[in-house]
N, C-alpha and C positions, 0 to 999 in steps of 0.2 A: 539447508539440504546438502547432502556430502554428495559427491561424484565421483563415478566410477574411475578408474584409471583409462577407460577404453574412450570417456565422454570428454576427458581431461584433452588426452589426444587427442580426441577431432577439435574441438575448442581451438585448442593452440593453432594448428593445421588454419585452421579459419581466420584466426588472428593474421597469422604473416600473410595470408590471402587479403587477407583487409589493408593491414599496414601498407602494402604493397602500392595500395590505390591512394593511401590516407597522407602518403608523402607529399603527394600532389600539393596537400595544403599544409603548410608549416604552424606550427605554433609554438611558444613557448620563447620567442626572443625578448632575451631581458629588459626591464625598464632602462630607461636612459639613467635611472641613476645605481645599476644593479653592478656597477663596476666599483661601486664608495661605499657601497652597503655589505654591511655584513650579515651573513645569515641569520648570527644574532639578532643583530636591528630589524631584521623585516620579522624576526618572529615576535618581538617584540612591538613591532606595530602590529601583527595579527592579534595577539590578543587586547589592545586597545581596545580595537576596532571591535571586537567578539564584545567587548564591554561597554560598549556602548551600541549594539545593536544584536539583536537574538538572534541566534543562531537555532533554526529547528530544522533539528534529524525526522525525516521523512519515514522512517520506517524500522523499525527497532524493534529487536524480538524476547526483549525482560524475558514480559512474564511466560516463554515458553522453554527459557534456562529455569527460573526459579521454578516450574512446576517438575524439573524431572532433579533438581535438588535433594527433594525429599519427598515422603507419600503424605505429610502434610505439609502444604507449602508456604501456606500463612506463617509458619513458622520462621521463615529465613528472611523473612521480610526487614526483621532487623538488622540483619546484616549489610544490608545495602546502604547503610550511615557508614561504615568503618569497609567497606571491601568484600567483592562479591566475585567468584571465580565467572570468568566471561568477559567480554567487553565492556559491559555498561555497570557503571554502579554510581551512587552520591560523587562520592570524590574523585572518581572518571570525570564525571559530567562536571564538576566544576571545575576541574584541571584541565578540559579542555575548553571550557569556557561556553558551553553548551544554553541555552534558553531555553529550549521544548523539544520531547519528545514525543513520538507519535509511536505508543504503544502499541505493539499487533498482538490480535486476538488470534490464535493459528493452530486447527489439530492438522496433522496429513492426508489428503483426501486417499491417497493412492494407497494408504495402507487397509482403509476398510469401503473395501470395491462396495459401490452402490446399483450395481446392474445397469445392464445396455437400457431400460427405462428411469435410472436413476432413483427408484421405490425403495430401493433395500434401506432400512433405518441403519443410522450409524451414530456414535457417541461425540458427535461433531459438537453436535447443538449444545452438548454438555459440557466437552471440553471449549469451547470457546466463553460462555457463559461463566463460567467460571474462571478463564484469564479476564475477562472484564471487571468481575467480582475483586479478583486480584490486586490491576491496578487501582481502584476505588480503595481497598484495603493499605496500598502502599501508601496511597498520597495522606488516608487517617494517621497512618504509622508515622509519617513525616510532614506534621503539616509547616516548619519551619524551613523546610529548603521545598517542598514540591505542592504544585497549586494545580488543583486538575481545571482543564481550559475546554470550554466549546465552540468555543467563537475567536475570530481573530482578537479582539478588543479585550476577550479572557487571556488572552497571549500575553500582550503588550503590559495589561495589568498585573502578572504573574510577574514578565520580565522587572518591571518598575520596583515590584515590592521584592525584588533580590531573589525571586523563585522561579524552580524550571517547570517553565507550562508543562502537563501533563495531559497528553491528549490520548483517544481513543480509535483505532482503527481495527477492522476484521478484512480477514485473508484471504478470500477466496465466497465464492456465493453457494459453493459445498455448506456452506454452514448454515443457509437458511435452508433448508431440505425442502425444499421446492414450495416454499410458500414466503408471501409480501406481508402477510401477518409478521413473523417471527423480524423479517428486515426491520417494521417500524418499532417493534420491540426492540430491535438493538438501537435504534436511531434514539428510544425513549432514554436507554441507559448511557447517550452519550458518545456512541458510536461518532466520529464524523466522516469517513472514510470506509469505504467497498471496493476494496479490489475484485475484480469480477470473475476471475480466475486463479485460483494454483496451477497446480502441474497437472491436471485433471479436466476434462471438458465437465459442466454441468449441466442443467436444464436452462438454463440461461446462455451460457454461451462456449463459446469451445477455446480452449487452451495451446500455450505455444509449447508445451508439454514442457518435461525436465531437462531438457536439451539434447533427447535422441530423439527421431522421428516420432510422432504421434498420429497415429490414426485419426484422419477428420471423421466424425458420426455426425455432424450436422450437415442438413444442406447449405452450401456457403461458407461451411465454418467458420463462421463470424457468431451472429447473435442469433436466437432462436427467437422465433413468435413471445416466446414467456419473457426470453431476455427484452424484445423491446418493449414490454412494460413494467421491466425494472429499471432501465434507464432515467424514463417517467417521474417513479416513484420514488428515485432516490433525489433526482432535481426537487420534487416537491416538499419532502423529508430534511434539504439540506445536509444531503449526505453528496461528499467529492466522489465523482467516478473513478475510480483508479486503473490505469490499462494496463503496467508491470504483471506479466505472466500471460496475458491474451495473447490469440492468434493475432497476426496482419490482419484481417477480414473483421474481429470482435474489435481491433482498433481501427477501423474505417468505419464500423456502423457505428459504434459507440460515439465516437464523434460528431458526425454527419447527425444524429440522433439529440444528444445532450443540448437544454436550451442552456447551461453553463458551463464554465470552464470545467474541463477533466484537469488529470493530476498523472504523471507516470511517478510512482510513489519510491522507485527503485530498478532503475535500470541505466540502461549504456545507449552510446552510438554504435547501430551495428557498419559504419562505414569506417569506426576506428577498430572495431571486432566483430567480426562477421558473425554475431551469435544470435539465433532465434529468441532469447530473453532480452534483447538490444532494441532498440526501436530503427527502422526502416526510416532512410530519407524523404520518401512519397508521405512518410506518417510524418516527420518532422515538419514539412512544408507544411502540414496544416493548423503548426501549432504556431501563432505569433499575434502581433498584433491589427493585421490588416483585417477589415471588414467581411470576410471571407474566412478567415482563418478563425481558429479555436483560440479564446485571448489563457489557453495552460499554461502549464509549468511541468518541465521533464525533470527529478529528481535523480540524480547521478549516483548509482550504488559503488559497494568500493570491494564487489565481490569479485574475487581474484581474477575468475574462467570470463564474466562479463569485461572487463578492463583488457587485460591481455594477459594469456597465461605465461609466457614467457619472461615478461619484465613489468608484472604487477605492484606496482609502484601512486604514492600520489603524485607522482609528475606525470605517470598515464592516467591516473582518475582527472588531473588538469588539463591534459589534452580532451577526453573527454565532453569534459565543463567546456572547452573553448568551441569544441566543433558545433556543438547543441546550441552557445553562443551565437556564433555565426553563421547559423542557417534560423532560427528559432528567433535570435535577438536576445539580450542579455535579461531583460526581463522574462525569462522564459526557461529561466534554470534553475534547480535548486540541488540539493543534496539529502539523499535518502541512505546511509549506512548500507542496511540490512546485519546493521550488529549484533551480535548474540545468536544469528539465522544462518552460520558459515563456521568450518573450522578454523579457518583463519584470515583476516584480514590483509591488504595490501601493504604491502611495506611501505613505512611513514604516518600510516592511519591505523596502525595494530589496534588501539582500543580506542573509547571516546576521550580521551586525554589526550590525541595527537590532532585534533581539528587544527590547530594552529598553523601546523605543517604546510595543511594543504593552500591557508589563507595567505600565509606568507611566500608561495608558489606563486598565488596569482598577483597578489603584491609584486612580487619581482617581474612577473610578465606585463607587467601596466596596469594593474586592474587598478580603479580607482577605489576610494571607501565607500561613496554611491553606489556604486558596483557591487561590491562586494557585502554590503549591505541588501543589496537585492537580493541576490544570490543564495546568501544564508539562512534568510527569512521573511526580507519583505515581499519576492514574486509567490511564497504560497500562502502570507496572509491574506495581498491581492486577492487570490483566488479564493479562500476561505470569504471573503468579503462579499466577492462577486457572487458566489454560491447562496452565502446567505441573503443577497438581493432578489435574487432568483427564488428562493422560498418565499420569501414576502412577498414578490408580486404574483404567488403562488396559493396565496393562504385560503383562495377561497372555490379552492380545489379537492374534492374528496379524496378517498383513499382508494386505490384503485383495486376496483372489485376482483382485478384478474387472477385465477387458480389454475395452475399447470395442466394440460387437457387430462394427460396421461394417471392423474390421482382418482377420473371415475371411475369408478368400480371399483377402486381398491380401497381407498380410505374416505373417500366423496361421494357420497352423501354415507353420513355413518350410519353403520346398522346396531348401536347398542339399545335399542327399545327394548331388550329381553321375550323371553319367551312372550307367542301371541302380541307382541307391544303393549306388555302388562305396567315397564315403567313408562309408560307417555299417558299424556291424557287422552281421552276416545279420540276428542276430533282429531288430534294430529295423525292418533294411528288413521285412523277411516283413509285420512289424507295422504298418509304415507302410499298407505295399500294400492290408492289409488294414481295416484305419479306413480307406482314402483312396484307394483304386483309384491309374489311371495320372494323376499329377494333372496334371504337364506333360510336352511330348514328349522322349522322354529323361532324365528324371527321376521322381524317386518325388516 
């Protein structure tokens, strides 16, 4: 998503307001051995390290570069073995020594308004369908470097046999157009990941908007009645909750709510940048390991205005990583890009060929390879783990009957019985008739 110049400025504005506080806590002093080492050597144990442990990008927007490519986009698919304009391609991802990525499914909710009921049809359902369709079609195009993954153990398997996991996530719950049908149909194709929000409130829950002020329309603006039986049903489905783009309020219920780990799939600390797509310290405190707390993972995006607009750098996406560290616990970090979903990237992490950068960063600030082995990929297979523990001891749980109140009368219960309910059989009409009098003229 591009940003106004007017949005750009408050951003910054916010930032040295954050900075300001964020002094308080220092990070970034070098290893005791970062006075011997040369940049070279630490970037050269970064990618060691990358090669002997997966690295998975959290949030990656391929297939919504490759569909505005061309009007047919299977076609460019090839291209993605030799160089693909945008951040991510084959030899990105191996040059930066990449293990999995997490593919988003993503149309714009904001561009085709759905009404203050959320009823207006929109091309959502199609356009996302179809970037799923996509990366299924990439991993066929390339099944010698890319192995599509649903599970943590499809990770690890992919990583072992030389290949970058290919996984699946969608953008926003604009896409399921107000029904839990269509959610377990993406969950069938693979999906593993719902972000609950875009830029856009839905009938599930309300949004932290595009980073100008956003009108709340729910009560709470947090989750809605509907939203807290998606939460439910995405625990039950084995799909990650992802709270990147929600309100403060969607991420207190959504938590409070989830009997597993959530995911922030691509975001900031807002105490190093005061920005409404940042996560809140009240919300961090509930992310860690203690009995009390959500056992997640916050994924660190490396988009400019989240970081800080004025010196967008991977040494501020590693301040970042340490603050979330240190309040969160190390187990409780990862890295979400948002590559291919920005015009440009942070200086030091331009495309997926500079992850080394940022590892060699932490490396010189002490991180260990444990560490940093967590970091990159082992706190969101954890969770991928935990989630699918949570499905299993879930399996003998239906599918939850629940349908947005707001669909009766408009698409609930349908009226295509034809003139007099000439296509149903008698009883049904007799029955129709009776739950639901003459409902349109001509029809039952």
């Amino acid at each position: 998503m591009l940003w106004t110049a007017l949005q750009l400025a408050l951003a910054a504005v916010a930032c040295v307001a954050a900075d300001s506080q964020y002094e308080q806590v220092h990070f970034g002093a070098p290893a005791a051995l970062s006075g011997e080492t040369s940049d070279a050597q630490w970037l050269v144990e970064a990618r060691n390290i990358l090669s002997r442990h997966p690295l998975i990008d959290g949030h990656v927007d391929l297939p919504y570069v490759v569909r505005h490519l061309s009007t047919r986009p299977l076609d460019v698919l090839p291209d993605l073995a030799t160089g693909l304009a945008g951040h991510v391609d084959i030899p990105k991802l191996r040059a930066g020594k990449v293990g999995g990525v997490f593919h988003v499914a993503y149309a714009p909710c904001d561009e085709e308004p759905t009404g203050p009921d959320f009823l207006q049809p929109t091309n959502s359902v199609e356009w996302a369908l179809e970037s799923v369709d996509l990366v299924h079609r990439m991993v066929e195009q390339h099944p010698e470097e890319l192995a599509l993954a649903t599970t943590a153990q499809g990770v690890r398997d992919a990583f072992a046999d030389g290949k970058i996991a290919t996984l699946l996530a969608l953008e926003g719950s604009h896409h399921l157009m107000n029904s839990l049908a269509i959610l377990r149909l993406f969950a069938q194709l693979g999906v593993r990941y719902l972000t609950l929000t875009h830029t856009c409130h839905t009938s599930f829950a309300s949004s932290a908007g595009d980073g100008s002020p956003i009108e709340p329309i729910h009560d709470g603006n947090g989750l809605t009645g509907f939203g807290r039986e998606l939460v439910p049903e995405l625990n039950r489905l084995g799909m990650m909750v992802d709270l990147s783009h929600v309100s403060d309020q969607t991420m207190l219920d959504a938590i409070s709510l989830s009997k597993a780990p959530v995911i922030f799939s691509h975001s900031g600390a807002r105490a190093v940048c005061d920005h409404p797509r940042n996560v809140p310290d009240n919300v961090l405190d509930l992310i860690g390991p203690g009995a009390d707390q959500n056992n997640g993972v916050v994924m660190v995006v490396f988009y400019p205005s989240f970081i800080d607009p004025h010196n967008a750098t991977h040494i501020r996406v590693a301040d970042h990583i340490e603050y979330i560290a240190t309040r969160c616990g190390k187990k409780h970090v990862g890295v979400g890009s948002d590559f291919d979903g920005m015009r440009e990237s942070v200086a030091g992490l331009e495309d997926a060929s500079k992850f080394p950068n940022l590892i060699a960063e932490l490396l010189r600030r002490g991180w260990t390879e444990s560490e940093i082995a967590d970091l990159v990929g082992g706190n969101v297979l954890r969770v991928m783990e935990d989630v699918e523990a949570v499905k299993a001891s879930l399996a003998g749980e239906s599918a939850s009957p629940a349908v947005y109140e707001k669909r009766s009368g408009h698409d609930l219960p349908v009226v295509w019985g034809g003139p007099g309910g000439e296509y149903l059989p008698q009883d049904v009409a007799d029955e129709v008739h009776k739950r639901f009098g003459e409902r349109n003229e001509g029809e039952l």
